[in-house]
C-alpha positions in Angstrom: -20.3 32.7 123.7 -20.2 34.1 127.5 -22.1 36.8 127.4 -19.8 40.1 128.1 -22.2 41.6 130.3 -25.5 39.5 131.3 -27.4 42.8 132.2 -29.0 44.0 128.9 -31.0 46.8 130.0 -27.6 48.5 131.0 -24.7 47.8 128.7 -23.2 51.0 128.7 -19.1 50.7 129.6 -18.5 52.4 132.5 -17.0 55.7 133.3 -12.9 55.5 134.5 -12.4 55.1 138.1 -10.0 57.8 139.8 -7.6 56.4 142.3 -9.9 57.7 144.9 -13.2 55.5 144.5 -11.7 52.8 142.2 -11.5 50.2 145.8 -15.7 50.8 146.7 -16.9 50.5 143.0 -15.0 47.2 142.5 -17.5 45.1 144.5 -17.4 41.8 145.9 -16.3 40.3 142.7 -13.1 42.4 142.6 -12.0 41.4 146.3 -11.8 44.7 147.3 -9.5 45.7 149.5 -9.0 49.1 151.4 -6.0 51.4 151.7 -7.7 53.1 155.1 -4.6 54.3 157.4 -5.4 52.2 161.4 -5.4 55.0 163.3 -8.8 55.7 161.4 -10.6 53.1 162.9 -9.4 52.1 165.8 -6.4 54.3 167.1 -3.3 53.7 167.1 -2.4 52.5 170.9 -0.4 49.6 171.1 -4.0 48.0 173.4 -5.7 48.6 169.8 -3.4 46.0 167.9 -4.4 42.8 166.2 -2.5 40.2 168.2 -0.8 38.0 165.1 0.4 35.1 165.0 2.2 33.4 161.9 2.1 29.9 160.9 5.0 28.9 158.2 8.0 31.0 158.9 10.1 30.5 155.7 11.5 33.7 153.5 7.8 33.9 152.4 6.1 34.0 155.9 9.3 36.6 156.9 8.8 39.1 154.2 5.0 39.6 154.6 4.9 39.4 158.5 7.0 42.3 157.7 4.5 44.1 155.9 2.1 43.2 158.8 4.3 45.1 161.0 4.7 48.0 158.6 1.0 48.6 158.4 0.5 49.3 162.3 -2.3 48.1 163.1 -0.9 44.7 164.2 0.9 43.0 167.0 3.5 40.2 166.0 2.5 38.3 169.0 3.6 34.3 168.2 4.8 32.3 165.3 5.0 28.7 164.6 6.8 26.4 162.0 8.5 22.9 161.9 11.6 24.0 162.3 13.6 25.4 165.0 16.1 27.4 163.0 12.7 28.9 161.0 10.7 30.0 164.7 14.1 31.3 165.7 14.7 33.5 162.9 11.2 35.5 162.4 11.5 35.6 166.5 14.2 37.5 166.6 12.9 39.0 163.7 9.9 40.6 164.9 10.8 40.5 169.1 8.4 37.6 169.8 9.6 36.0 173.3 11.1 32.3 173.2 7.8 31.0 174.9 5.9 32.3 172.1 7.8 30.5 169.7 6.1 26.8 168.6 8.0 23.6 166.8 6.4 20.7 165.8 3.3 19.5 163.0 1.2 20.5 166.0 2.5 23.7 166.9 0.4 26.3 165.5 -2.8 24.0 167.8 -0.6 25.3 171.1 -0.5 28.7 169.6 -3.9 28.9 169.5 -4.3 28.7 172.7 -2.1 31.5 173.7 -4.6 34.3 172.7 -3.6 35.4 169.3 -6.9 37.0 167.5 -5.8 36.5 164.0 -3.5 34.1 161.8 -0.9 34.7 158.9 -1.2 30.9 157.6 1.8 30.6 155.1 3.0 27.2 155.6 3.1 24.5 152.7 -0.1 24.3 151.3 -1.0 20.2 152.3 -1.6 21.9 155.7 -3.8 25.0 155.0 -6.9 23.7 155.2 -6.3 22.1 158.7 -5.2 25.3 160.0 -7.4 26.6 158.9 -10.5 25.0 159.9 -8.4 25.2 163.5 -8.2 28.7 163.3 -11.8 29.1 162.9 -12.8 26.4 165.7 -11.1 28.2 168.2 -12.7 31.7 167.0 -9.4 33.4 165.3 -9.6 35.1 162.2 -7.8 33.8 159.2 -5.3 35.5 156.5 -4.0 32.9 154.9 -1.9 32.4 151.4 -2.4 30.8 148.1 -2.8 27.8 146.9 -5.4 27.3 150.0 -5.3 23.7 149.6 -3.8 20.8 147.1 -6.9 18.5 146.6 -10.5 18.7 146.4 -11.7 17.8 149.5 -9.0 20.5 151.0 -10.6 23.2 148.9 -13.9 22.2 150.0 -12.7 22.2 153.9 -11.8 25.7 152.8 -14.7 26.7 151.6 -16.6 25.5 154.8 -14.2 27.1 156.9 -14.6 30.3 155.4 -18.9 30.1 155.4 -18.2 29.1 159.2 -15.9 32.3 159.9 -19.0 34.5 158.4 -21.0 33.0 160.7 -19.1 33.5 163.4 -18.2 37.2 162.7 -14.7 36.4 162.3 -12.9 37.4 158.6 -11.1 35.1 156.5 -8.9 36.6 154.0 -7.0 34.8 150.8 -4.0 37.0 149.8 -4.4 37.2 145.7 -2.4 40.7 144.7 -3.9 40.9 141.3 -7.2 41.2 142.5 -6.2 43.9 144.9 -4.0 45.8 142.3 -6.3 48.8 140.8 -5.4 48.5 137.3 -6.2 44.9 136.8 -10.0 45.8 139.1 -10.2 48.2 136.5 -9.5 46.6 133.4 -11.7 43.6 134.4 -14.7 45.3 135.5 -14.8 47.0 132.1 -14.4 43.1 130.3 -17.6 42.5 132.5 -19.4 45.5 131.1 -18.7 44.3 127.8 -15.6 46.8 126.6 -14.0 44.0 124.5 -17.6 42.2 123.5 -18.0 38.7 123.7 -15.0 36.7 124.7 -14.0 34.5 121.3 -11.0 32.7 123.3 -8.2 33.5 125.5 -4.4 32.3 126.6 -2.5 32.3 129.7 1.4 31.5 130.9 3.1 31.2 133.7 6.4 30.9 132.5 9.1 31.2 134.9 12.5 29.2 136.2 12.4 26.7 139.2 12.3 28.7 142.3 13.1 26.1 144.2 16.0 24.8 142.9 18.2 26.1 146.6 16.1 23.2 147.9 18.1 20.5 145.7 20.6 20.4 148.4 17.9 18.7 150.9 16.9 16.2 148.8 20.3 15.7 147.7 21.4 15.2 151.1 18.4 12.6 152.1 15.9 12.2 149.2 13.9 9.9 151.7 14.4 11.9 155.0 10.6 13.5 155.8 12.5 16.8 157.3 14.0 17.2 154.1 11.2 16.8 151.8 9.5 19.2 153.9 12.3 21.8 153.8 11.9 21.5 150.4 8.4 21.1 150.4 8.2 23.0 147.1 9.4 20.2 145.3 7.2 17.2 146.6 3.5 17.1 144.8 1.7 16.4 147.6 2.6 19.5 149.8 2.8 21.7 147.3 -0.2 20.6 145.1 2.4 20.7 142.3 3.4 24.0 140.1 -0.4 24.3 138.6 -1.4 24.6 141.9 1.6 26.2 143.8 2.6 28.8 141.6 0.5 28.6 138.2 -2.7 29.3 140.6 -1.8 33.1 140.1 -2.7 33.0 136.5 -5.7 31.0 136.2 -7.1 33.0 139.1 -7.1 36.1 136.7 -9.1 33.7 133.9 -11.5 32.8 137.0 -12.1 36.3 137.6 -12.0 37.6 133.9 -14.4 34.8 133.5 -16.9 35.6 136.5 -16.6 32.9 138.2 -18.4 30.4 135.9 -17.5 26.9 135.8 -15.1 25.4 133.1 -16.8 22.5 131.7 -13.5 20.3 131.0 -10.0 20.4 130.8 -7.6 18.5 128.5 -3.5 18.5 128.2 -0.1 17.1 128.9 2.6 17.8 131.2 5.8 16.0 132.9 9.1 16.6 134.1 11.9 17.2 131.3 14.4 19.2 133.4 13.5 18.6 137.3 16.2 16.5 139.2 14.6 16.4 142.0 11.0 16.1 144.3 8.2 14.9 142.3 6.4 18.0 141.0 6.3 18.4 136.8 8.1 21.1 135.2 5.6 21.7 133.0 2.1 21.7 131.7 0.2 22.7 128.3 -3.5 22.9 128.6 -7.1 23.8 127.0 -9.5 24.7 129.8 -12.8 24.4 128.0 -16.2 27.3 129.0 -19.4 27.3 128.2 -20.5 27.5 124.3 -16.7 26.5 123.5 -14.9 29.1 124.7 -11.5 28.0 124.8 -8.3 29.3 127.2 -5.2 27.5 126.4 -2.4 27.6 129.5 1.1 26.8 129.5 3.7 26.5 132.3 7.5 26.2 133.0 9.7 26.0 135.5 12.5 25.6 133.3 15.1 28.0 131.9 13.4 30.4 129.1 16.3 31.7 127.4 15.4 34.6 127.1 12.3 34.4 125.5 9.2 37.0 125.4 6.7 36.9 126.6 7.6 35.1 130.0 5.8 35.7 133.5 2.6 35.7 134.3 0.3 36.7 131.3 -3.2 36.7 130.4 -4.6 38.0 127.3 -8.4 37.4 126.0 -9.5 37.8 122.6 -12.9 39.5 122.7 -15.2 40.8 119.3 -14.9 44.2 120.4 -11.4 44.2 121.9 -8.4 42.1 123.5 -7.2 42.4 127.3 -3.9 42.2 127.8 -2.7 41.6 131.4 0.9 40.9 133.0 1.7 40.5 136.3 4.3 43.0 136.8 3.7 44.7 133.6 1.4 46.4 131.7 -2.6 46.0 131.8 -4.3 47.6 129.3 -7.5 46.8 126.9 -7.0 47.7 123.1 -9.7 48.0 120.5 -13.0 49.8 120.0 -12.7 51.0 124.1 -9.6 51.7 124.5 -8.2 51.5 128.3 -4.5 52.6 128.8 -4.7 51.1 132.1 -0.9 50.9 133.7 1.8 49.4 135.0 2.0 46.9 137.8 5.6 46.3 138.9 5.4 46.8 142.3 2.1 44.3 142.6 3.9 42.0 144.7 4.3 44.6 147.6 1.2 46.7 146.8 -0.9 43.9 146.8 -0.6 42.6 149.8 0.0 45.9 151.1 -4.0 46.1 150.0 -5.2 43.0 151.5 -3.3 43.4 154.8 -5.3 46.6 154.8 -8.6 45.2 154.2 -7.9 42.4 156.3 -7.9 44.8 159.3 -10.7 46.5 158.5 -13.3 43.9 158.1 -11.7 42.5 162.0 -11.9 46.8 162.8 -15.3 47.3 161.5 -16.9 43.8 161.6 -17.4 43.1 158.0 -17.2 39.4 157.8 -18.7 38.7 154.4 -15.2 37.5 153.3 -16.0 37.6 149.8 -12.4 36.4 149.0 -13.2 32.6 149.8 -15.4 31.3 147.2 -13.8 32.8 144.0 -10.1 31.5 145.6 -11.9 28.0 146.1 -12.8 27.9 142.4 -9.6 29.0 140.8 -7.8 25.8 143.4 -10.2 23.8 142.1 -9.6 24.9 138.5 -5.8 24.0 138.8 -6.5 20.8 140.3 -8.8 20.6 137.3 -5.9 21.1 134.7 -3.6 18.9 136.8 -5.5 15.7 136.4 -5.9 16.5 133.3 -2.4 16.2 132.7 -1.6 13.3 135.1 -4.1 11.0 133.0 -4.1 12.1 129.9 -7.8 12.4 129.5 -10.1 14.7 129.7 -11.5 15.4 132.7 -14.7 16.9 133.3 -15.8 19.9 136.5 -18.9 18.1 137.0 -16.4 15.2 137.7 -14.2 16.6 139.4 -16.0 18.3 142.3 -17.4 15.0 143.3 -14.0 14.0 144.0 -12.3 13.1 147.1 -9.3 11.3 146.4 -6.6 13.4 148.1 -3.3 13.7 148.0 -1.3 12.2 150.8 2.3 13.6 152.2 4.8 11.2 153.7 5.2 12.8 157.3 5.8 9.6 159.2 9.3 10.2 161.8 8.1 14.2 161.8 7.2 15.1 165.4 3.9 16.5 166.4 
């Protein structure tokens, strides 16, 4: 078994965390983020702002260059995207001026150059680690959103990018809400300090209806038309990285975490499209991700209709000799059995969340803490859905110490797409 907690000198659980101190006792493992107001650190002139600018301006890259704005510390300074109508919209949006405003693959290179100090990268995930590794070249600091790449040499760019920010005092930021949510820091850090004993096995869903299924009209329109697989970008595997890795990522993350960051040692499962019209993404996946001493987590995915059923969402629960952790996103986190922890509910996570990281995000640029701890645990918990993923395209099992040796990547049809 994993051990619970690999310190044996101090296996005492914990004493509960008020709301006050719960963000500095998390650690480095937790993410931790910080709810410190901006006028705190740097004052609140409009000279003190972070100069933004946002790269992917779809309903996602709109909503939380909102809460960018809402936190104050920040100047929505440029934005960039493929699209016109997309550049135009968070434009007016936020009051950036026309020539401010960038078009084309090559866009956010241009807006670079026109003195932004930090990025909001939200654009489909094929591009991420590109933009990334841009970003940091030209000495910009990095927030950018899961999945952080779609193959394993992307997540490795990532990982490099990131260890190149810290040396170049700049941060880089990956925007996971669970790990920046109080009850799950809580709940976890007790699992680690051995509240439900050692783990026996565990189970996670994601079990949710298509999301993208406004995009149909796209690829109805011209399945073969570049533009239109990249409007619907959610759809096509290799700019999405598929639903394990687009969407599902949010779940194994939490088994990454609850699972301190150790390597699986294999993955085995099935998975395929049943209900899906359109793209070339699956619509579903049923896994067992193996651990160390066979620990087993079995995952399971949809983005089909549910009927109705319970449990759906995104739901984790591990089966411990001691105790069982039971985690849903939006829900209730709590840890039954002999150390009881009522934990609570999480339904505004979504907002909260990355209410948190925008927050920490501007203090590590405020304060200069650039040991982005963030970046290596997000690089394992890509990997680990890319993992599960080929596990399911070839029906075999595939092996970690395979797969991170990899570097077959996936490869988007952008040919007719204007730099």
């Amino acid at each position: 078994m994993l051990p619970a907690n690999p310190d044996k000198k101090n296996n005492h659980l914990p004493a509960p965390i008020d709301r006050r101190t719960f963000i500095a006792a998390s650690g480095a493992s937790a993410m931790s983020f910080s709810l410190m107001k901006p006028q705190l650190v740097r004052g609140s002139s409009a000279n003190s702002k972070i100069k933004l600018g946002v790269i992917g301006c779809g309903g996602r890259g709109n909503k939380v260059t909102g809460q960018f704005r809402d936190h104050g510390g920040y100047e929505i300074f440029a934005c960039q995207d493929y699209f016109r109508d997309r550049v135009d919209t968070l434009g007016d949006e936020f009051g950036i001026p026309a020539k401010r405003r960038y078009t084309g693959l090559s866009g956010y290179k241009r807006m670079l150059e026109a003195g932004v100090d930090a990025v909001f990268i939200v654009s489909p995930p094929y591009f991420h680690p590109q933009q990334a590794q841009a970003a940091v070249d030209a000495g910009v600091h990095v927030y950018i959103a899961k999945p952080i790449a779609v193959d394993v040499p992307g997540c490795k760019s990532i990982g490099q990018s990131g260890r190149k920010a810290t040396q170049n005092r700049l941060a880089f930021t990956v925007d996971f809400q669970t790990r920046a949510t109080e009850f799950y820091i809580e709940a976890i850090k007790r699992v680690h300090a051995g509240a439900i004993g050692d783990i026996v096995f565990g189970e996670s869903i994601y079990h949710a209806r298509c999301p993208f299924q406004k995009k149909y009209e796209f690829l109805r329109a011209g399945p073969n038309d570049p533009a239109n697989k990249l409007r619907a970008w959610g759809l096509d595997r290799a700019l999405s990285g598929d639903i394990i890795t687009e969407q599902n990522i949010h779940a194994l993350d939490v088994i990454n975490w609850i699972m301190n960051n150790a390597d699986p040692v294999s993955a085995t499962g099935v998975g395929g499209r049943k209900v899906r019209e359109y793209g070339t993404c699956y619509d579903h996946f049923a896994l067992i991700f193996e651990y160390p001493d066979k620990t087993g987590i079995t995952f399971s995915s949809k983005q089909i209709e549910g009927h109705g059923t319970v449990p759906d969402g995104i739901v984790n629960r591990i089966f411990g000799s001691k105790g069982v952790l039971e985690a849903k996103q939006g829900g209730n986190v709590l840890i039954r059995g002999e150390n009881f922890y009522r934990g609570g509910e999480t339904s505004s996570i979504g907002k909260t969340g990355v209410d948190n990281n925008i927050a920490t995000f501007y203090d590590s640029i405020s304060k200069g803490d650039f040991s982005n701890p963030t970046v290596e645990a997000s690089v394992k918990s890509n990997l680990i859905t890319i993992l599960g993923r080929q596990a399911a395209y070839t029906g075999e099992k595939i092996y970690w110490s395979n797969l991170i040796k990899s570097n077959e990547r996936l490869h988007a049809d952008l040919k007719g797409l204007k730099s």
